[in-house]
C-alpha angles and dihedrals in degrees: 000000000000122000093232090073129059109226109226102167127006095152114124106243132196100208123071139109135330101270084066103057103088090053113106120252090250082046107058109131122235119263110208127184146192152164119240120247134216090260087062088048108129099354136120114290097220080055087053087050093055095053085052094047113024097161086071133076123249090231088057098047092052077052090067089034097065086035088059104244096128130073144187120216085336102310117106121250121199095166101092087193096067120118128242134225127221106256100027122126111248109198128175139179107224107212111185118249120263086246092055090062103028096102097062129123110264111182113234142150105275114203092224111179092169136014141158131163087284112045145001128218109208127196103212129210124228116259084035110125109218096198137027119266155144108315090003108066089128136054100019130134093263098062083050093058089043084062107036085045114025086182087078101068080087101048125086116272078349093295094304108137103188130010142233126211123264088243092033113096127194141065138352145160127232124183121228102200126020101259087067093043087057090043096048103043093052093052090058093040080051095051089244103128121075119226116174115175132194121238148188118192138174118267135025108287106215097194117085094204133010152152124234103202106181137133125251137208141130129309117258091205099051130027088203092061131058111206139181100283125165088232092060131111105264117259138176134200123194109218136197130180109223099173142341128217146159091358094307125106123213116216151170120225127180124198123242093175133012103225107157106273099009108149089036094050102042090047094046085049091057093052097259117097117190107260110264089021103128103162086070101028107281119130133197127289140132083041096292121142098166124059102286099232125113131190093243107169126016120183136184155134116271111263093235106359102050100215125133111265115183123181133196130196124186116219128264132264103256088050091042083058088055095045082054093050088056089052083228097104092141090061103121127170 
């Protein structure tokens, strides 16, 4: 607390206003209160709320403002900007950020295809989230682990050693204890687990078999996107042509490297987006409304066994449509 303001009330209460009732009773958010000094006189009132609540950012504390969490002698306040009198009664409700609870169990179906007391191989489903983020600190796969194995709150990323996108189905391996997170990241890091996807992009590939060997970062025009730039971590993709259709080609395309994108990336680079892929210049089409691109194979030594362990997943319905619509359903990587 800072010594311009004079703390009347910082105990957690249950009780409080409506917006609070659905909280549960371990959740109840903080109230904290104060009286305004002589040093706050006159100034703004987000700046009042900082020195309250210094552990928060400015930016969050306008956020309960607006939401109306803050209030002035009694009267709720949502205009950060206004300005504060020396002897009123600041008090604010202090609602954790979305990032502070973003990493909670969260109970949910999980689509196992394998699992023993050391991993779990998942067949996602395309629109999941794997991992917390802007805009997504609720309702991703993670939450779901946490909650199907409580163990993995103390392991790194909750035991998931490599990611797929929101929009990208298909298989991937989690770890349950540490020994299998090291393991298994370091496969991956090695080169040594097979991942083979299943693609549809736009335009009729010619080659049969190549290797697309470019860089990727991120792109400097968009913050949103990663591109081939001669600054970026180095990445190769293995690609194989399996049919071509209605101006669309089906491939199969293994990873060498996991850099964010990289299939999307390397393949829009190339002058072939994967159909529906809007973020690098695919559009709709076969029905698809999501990147047409699915986890297909994934392939690896078990983390403490050894032993070869090789999983298929067929792909879902809405690509298996597509597939249809191609006339080319019997395309596999």
């Amino acid at each position: 607390m800072a010594a311009s303001a004079k703390d009347i009330d910082a105990r957690p209460r249950a009780e409080g206003t409506e917006d609070l009732a659905t909280e549960p009773a371990d959740e109840v958010p903080e109230r904290r209160a104060v009286l305004v000094d002589a040093a706050l006189h006159g100034g703004r009132l987000d700046k009042a709320l900082v020195a309250m609540a210094p552990e928060f950012s400015r930016s969050h504390l306008q956020g309960l403002a607006a939401a109306g969490h803050v209030s002035v002698d009694g009267v709720v306040v949502r205009q950060p900007a206004r300005k504060v009198r020396a002897g009123q009664r600041l008090e604010v409700v202090l609602v954790p950020t979305e990032e502070s609870r973003a990493f909670r169990a969260e109970p949910m179906p999980l689509p196992i295809v394998f699992e023993d007391e050391h991993l779990i191989v998942i067949d996602k489903p395309a629109g999941l989230v794997v991992h917390p983020a802007a805009g997504h600190w609720t309702g991703t796969l993670l939450n779901g682990l946490l909650a199907y194995v409580p163990a993995a709150a103390a392991l790194p990323r909750g035991g998931i050693v490599h990611r797929l996108d929101k929009d990208t189905s298909g298989l991937m391996v989690v770890a349950k204890t540490s020994a299998s997170t090291l393991v298994l990241s370091r496969a991956i890091a090695e080169r040594q687990v097979r991942r083979e996807y299943l693609a549809i992009a736009h335009g009729t590939v010619r080659r049969g078999e190549f290797t697309i060997d470019l860089p990727i970062g991120r792109d400097p025009r968009s913050r949103v996107r990663m591109g081939v730039v001669a600054s970026g971590r180095p990445a190769r993709t293995d690609v194989r042509r399996l049919a071509a259709a209605e101006g669309c080609t089906v491939l199969a395309c293994r990873l060498q490297t996991g850099r964010t994108h990289q299939i999307r990336v390397h393949l829009a680079a190339q002058g072939h987006p994967l159909v529906a892929d809007a973020l690098y210049g695919g559009t709709p089409a076969l029905g698809l409304h999501r990147q047409a691109l699915h986890a297909a194979r994934l392939g690896f030594m078990h983390p403490v066994g050894g032993q070869p362990l090789a999983f298929e997943s067929r792909p879902p319905a809405d690509l298996r449509a597509a597939l249809d619509a191609l006339g080319v359903a019997s395309a596999t990587p």
